[in-house]
TIMI-2910 file (N, C-alpha, C, CB; in pm, 1 decimal, decimal comma, always signed):
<rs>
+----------+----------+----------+----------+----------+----------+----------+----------+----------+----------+----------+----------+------+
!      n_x !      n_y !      n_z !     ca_x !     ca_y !     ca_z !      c_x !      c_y !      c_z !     cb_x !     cb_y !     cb_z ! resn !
+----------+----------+----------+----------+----------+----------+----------+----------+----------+----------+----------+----------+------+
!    +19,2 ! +27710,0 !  +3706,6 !     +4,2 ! +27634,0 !  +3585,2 !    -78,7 ! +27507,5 !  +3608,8 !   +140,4 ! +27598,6 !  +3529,2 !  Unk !
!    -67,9 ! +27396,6 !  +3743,2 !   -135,8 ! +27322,8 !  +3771,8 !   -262,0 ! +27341,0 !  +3780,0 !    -99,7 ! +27289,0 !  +3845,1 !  Unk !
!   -303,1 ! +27482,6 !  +3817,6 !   -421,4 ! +27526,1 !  +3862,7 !   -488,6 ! +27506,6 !  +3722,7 !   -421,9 ! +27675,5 !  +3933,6 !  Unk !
!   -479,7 ! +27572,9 !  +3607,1 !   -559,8 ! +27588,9 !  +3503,7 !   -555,2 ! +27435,5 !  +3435,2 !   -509,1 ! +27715,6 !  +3410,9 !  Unk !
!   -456,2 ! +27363,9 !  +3414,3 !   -464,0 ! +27241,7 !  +3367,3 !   -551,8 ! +27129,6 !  +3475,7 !   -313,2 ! +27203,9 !  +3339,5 !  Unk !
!   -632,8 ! +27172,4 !  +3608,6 !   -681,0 ! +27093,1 !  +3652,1 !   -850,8 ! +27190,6 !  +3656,5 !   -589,8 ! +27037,2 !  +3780,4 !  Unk !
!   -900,1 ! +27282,7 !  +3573,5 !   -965,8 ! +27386,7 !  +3552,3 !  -1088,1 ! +27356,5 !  +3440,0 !   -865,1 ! +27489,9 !  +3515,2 !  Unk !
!   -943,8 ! +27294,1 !  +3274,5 !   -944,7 ! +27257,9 !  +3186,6 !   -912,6 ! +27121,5 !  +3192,6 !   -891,4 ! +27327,5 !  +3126,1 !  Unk !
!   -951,1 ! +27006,3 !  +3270,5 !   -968,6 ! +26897,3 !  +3310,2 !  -1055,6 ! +26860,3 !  +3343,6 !   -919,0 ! +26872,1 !  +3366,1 !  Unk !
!  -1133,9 ! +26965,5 !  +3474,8 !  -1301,9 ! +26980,3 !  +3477,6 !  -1326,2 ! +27002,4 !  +3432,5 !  -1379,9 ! +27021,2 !  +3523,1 !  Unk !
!  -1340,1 ! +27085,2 !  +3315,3 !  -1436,0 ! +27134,9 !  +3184,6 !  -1452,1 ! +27037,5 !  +3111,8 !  -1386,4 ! +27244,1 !  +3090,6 !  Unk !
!  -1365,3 ! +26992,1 !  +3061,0 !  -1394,3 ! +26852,4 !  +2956,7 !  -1472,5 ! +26727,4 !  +3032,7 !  -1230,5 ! +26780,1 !  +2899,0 !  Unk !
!  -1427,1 ! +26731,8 !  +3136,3 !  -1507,5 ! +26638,4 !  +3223,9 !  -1616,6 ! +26666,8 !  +3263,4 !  -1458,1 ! +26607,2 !  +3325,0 !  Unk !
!  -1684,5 ! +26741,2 !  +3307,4 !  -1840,4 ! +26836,4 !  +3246,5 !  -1921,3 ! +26768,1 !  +3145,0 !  -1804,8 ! +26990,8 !  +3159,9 !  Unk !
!  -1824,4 ! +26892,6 !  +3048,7 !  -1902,1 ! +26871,1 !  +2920,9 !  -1921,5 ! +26683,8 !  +2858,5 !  -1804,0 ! +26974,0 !  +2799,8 !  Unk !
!  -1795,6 ! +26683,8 !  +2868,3 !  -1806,2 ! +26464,5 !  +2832,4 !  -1939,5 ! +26401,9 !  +2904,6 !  -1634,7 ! +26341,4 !  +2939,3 !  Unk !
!  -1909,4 ! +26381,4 !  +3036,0 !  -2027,9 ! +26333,2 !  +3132,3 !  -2149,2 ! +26399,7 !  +3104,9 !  -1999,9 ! +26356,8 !  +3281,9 !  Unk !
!  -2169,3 ! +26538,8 !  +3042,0 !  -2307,6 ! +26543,5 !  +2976,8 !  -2340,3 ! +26504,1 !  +2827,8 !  -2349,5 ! +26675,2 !  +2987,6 !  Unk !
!  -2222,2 ! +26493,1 !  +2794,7 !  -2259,4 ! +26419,2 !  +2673,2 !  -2281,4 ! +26266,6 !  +2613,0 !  -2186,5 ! +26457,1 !  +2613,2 !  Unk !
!  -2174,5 ! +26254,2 !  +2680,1 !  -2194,0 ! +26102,1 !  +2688,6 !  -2152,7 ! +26046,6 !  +2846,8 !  -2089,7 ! +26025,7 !  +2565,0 !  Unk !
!  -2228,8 ! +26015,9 !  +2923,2 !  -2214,7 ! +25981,7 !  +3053,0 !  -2156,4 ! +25834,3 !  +3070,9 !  -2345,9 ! +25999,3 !  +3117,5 !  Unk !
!  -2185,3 ! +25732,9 !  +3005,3 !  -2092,6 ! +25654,6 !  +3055,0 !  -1971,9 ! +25647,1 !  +3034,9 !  -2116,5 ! +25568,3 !  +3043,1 !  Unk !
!  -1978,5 ! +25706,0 !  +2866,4 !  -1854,8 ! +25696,7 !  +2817,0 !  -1731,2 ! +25818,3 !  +2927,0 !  -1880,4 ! +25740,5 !  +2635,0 !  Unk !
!  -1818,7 ! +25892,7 !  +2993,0 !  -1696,8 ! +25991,9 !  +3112,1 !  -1639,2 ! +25940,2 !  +3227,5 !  -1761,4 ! +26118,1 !  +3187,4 !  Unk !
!  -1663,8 ! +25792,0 !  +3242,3 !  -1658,8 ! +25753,6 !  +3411,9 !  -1458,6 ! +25707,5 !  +3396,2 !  -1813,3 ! +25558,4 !  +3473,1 !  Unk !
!  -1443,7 ! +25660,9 !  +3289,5 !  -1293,1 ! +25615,7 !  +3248,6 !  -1228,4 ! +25680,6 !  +3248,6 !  -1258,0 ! +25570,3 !  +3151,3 !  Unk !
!  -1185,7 ! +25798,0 !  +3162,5 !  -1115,8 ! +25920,6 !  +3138,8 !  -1150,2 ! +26017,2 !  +3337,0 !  -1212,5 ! +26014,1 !  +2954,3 !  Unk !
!  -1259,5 ! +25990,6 !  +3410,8 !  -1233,2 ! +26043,5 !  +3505,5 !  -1163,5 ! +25980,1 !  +3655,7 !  -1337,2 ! +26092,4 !  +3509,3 !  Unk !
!  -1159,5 ! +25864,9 !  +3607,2 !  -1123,6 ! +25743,4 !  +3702,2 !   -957,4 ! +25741,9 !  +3619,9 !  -1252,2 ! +25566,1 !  +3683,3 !  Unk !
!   -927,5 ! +25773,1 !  +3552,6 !   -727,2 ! +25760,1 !  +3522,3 !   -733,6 ! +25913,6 !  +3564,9 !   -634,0 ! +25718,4 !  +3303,4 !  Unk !
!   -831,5 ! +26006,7 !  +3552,6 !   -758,8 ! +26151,5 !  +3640,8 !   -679,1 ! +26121,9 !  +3741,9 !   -861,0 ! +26251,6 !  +3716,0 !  Unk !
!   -864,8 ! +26070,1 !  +3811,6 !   -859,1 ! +26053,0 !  +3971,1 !   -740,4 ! +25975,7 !  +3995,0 !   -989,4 ! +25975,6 !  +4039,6 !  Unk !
!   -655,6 ! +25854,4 !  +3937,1 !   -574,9 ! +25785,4 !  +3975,2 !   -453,4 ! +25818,8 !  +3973,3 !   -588,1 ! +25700,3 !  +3933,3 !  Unk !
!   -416,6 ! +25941,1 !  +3856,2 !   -329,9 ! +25954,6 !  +3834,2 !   -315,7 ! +26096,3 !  +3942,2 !   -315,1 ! +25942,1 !  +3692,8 !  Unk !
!   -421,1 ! +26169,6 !  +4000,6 !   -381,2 ! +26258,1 !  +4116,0 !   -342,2 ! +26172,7 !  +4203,7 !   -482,4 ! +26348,8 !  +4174,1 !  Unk !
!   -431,8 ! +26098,8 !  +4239,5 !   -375,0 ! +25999,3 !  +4375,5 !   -226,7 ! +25950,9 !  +4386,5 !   -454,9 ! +25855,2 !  +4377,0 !  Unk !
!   -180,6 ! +25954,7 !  +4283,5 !     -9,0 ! +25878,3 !  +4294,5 !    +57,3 ! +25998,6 !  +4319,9 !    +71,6 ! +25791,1 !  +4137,3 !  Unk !
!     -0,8 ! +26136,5 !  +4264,2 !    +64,0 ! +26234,8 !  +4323,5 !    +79,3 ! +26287,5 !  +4480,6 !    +20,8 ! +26316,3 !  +4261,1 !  Unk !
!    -21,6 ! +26253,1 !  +4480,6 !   -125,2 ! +26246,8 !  +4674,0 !     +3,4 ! +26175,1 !  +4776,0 !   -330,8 ! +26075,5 !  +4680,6 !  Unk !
!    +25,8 ! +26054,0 !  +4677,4 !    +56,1 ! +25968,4 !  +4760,5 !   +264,5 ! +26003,2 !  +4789,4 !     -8,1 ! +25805,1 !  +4681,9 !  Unk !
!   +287,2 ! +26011,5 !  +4643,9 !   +411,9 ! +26092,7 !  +4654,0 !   +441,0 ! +26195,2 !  +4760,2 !   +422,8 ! +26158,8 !  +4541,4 !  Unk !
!   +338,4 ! +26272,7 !  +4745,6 !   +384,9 ! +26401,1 !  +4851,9 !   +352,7 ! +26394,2 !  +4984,5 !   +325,3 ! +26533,6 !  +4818,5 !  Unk !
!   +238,8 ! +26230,7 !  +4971,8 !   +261,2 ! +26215,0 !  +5114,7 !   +342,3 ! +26175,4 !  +5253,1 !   +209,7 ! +26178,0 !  +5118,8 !  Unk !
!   +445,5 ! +26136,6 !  +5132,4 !   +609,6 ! +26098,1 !  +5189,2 !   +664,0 ! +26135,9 !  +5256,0 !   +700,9 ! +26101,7 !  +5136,9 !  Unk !
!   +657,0 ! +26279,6 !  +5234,3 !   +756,2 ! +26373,4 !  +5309,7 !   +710,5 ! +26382,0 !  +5472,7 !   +752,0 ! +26536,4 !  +5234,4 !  Unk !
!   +804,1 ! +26396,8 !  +5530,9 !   +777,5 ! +26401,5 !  +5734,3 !   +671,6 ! +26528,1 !  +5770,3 !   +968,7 ! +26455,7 !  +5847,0 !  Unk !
!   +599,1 ! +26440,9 !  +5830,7 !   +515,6 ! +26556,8 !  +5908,9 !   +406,3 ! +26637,9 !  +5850,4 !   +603,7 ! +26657,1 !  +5950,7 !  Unk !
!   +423,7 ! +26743,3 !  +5911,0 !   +325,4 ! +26852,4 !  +5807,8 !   +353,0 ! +26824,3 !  +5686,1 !   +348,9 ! +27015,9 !  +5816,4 !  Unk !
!   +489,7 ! +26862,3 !  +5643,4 !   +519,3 ! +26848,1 !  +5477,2 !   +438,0 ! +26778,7 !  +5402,7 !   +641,2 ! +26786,0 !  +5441,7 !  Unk !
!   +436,8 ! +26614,0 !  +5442,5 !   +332,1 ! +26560,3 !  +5395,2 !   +204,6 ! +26555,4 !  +5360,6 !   +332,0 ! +26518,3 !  +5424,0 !  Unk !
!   +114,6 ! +26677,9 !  +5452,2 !    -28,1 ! +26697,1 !  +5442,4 !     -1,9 ! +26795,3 !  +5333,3 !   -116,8 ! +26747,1 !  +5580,4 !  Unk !
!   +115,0 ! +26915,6 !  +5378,9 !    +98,8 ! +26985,7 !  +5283,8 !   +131,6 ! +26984,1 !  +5143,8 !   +130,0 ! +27057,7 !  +5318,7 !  Unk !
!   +199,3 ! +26892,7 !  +5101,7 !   +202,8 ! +26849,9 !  +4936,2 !   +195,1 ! +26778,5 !  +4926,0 !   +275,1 ! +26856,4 !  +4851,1 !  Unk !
!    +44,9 ! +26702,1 !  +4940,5 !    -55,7 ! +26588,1 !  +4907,7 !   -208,8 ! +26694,5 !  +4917,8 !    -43,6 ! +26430,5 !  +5047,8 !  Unk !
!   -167,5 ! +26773,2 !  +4997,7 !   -342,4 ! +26842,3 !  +4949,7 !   -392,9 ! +26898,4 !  +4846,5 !   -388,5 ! +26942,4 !  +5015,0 !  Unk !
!   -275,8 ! +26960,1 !  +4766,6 !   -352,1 ! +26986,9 !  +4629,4 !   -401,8 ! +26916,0 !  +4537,8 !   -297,5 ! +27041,6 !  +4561,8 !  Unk !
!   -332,3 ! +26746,9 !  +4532,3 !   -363,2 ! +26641,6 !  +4455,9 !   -529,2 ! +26602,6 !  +4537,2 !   -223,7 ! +26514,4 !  +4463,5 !  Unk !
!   -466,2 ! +26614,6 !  +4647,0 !   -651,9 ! +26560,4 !  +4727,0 !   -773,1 ! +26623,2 !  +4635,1 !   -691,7 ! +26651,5 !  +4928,3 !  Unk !
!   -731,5 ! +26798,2 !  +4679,6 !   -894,4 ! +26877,7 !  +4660,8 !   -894,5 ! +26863,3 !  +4473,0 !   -898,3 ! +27108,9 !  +4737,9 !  Unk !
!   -784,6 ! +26853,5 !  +4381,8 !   -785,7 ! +26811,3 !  +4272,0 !   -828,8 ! +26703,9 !  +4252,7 !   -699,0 ! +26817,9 !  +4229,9 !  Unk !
!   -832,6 ! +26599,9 !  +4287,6 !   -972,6 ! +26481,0 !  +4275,1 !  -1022,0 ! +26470,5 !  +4321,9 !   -992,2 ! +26377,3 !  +4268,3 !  Unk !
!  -1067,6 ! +26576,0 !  +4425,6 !  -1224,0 ! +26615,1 !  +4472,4 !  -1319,6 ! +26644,4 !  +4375,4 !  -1231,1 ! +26735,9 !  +4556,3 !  Unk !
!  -1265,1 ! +26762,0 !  +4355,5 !  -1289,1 ! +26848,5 !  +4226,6 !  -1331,8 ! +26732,8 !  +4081,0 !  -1119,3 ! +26948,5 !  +4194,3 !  Unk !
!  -1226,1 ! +26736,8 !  +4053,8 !  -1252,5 ! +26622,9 !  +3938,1 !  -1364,9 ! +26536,4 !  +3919,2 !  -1160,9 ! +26532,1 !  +3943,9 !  Unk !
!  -1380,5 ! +26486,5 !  +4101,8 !  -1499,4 ! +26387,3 !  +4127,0 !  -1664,7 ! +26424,6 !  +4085,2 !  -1496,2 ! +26364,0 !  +4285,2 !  Unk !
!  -1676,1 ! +26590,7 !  +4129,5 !  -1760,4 ! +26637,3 !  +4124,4 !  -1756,9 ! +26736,5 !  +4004,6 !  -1780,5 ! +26669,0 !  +4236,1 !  Unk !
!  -1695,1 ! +26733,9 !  +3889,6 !  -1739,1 ! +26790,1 !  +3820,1 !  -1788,0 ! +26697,2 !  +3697,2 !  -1659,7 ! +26884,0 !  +3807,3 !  Unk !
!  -1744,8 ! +26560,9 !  +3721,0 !  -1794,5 ! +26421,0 !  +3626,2 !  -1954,2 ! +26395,5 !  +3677,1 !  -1680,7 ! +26252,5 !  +3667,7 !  Unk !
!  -1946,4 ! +26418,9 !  +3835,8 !  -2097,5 ! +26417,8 !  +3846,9 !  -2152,1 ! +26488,6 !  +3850,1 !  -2149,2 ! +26379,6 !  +3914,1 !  Unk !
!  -2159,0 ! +26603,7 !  +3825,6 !  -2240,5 ! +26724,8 !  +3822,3 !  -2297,3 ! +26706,5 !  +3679,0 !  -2154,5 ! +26870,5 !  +3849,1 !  Unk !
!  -2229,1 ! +26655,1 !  +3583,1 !  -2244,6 ! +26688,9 !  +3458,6 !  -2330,0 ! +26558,7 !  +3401,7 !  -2101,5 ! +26721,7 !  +3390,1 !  Unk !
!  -2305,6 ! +26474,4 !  +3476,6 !  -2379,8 ! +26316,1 !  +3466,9 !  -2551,7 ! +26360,3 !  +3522,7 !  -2280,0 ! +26168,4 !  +3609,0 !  Unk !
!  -2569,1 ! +26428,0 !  +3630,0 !  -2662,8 ! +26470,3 !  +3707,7 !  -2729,6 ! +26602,0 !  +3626,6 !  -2600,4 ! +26497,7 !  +3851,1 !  Unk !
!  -2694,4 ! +26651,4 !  +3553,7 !  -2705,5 ! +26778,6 !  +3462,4 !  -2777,7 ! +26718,0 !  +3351,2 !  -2558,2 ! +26852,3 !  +3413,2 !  Unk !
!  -2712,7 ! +26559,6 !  +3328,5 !  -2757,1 ! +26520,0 !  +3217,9 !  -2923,3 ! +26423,0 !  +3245,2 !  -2623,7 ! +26435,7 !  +3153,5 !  Unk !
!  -2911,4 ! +26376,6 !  +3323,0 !  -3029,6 ! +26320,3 !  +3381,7 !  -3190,3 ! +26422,7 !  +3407,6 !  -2966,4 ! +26269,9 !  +3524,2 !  Unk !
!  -3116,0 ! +26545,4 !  +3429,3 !  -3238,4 ! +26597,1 !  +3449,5 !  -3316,0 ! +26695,5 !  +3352,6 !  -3225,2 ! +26651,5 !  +3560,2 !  Unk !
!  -3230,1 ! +26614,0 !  +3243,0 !  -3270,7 ! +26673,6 !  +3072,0 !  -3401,2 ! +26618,8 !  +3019,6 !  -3150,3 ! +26619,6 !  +2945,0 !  Unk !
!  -3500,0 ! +26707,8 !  +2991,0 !  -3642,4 ! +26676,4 !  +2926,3 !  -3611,2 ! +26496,0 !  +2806,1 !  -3694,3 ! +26867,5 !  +2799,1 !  Unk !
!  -3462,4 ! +26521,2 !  +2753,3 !  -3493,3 ! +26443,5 !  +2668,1 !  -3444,6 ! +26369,4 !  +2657,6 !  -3505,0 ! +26465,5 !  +2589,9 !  Unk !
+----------+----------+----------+----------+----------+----------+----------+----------+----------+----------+----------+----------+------+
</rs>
């Protein structure tokens, strides 16, 4: 379920950042922040545990990161 709600998180974040690019940097910066507290939660736990439920929040605002700029960069290299 996380998977598609962070799927349909990049999509809008895409499409926004090509549409209106500055107006996408906000809405992708409270993603990004709000994975990170998850990151940081699961980085609690001892040991491995910790890498391992904090990495999905990681590559999820990886992701996130690069699909605001892809779409910012998509938009730049528009004739018009």
């Amino acid at each position: 379920m996380m998977v598609v709600g962070i799927v349909a998180v990049c999509a809008v974040l895409l499409v926004l950042a090509f549409l209106v690019p500055r107006l996408s940097r906000h809405p992708e910066r409270g993603t990004q922040r709000t994975l990170g507290l998850g990151s940081r939660a699961g980085g609690k736990a001892p040991g491995v545990l910790g890498r391992l439920f904090s990495k999905p929040f990681r590559s999820s605002s990886k992701a996130i990161g690069k699909s605001g700029s892809a779409g910012r960069r998509a938009r730049g290299h528009m004739p018009f």
